[in-house]
C-alpha positions as a printed Julia matrix, in Angstrom:
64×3 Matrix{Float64}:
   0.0    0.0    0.0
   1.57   3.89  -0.6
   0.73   6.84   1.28
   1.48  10.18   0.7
   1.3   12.84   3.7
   2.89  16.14   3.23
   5.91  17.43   5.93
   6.41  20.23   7.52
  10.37  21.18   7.35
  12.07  23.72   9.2
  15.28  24.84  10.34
  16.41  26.48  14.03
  19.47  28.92  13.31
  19.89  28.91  17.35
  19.94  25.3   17.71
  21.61  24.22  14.17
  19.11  22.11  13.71
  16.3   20.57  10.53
  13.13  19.82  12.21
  10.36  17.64  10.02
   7.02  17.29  11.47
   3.84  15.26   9.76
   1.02  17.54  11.1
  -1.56  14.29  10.26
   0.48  12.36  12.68
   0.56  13.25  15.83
   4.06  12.95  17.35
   5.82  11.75  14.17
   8.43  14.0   13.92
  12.67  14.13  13.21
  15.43  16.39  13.86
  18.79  16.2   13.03
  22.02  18.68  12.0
  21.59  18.31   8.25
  18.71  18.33   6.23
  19.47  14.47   4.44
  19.71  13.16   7.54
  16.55  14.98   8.83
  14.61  13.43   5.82
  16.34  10.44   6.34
  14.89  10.18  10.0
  11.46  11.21   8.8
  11.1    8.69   6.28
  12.06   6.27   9.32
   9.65   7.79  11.39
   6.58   7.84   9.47
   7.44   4.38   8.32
   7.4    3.1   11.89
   3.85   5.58  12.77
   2.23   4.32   9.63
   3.11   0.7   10.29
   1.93   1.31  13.89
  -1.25   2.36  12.8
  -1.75  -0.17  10.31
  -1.19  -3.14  12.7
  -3.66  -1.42  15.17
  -6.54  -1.43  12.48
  -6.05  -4.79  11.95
  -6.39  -5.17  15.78
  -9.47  -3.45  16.13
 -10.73  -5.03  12.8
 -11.5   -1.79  11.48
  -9.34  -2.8    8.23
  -9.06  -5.1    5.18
């Protein structure tokens, strides 16, 4: 199955840091001191909340 969800990305000139937040997902979120490796953790992230949310559907048996 794909998904698409759009990310919010942002950088903190105090903290020298790349922030990406999925506003659809609560807490799924990355930060790191380059932008790759922001994404990279955000792709990770969402991969594990997606996955999370998947397998509790099936739980519930509210899918497929």
């Amino acid at each position: 199955m794909k998904y698409f969800y759009p990310a919010i990305c942002s950088y903190d000139q105090k903290k020298g840091m790349f922030f990406v937040m999925f506003p659809d997902l609560i807490g799924c979120e990355a930060k790191a001191s380059t932008m790759n490796e922001a994404a990279k953790k955000a792709r990770e992230a969402l991969a594990a909340s997606l996955l999370e949310l998947e397998e509790n559907l099936y739980i519930l048996g509210r899918y497929g």
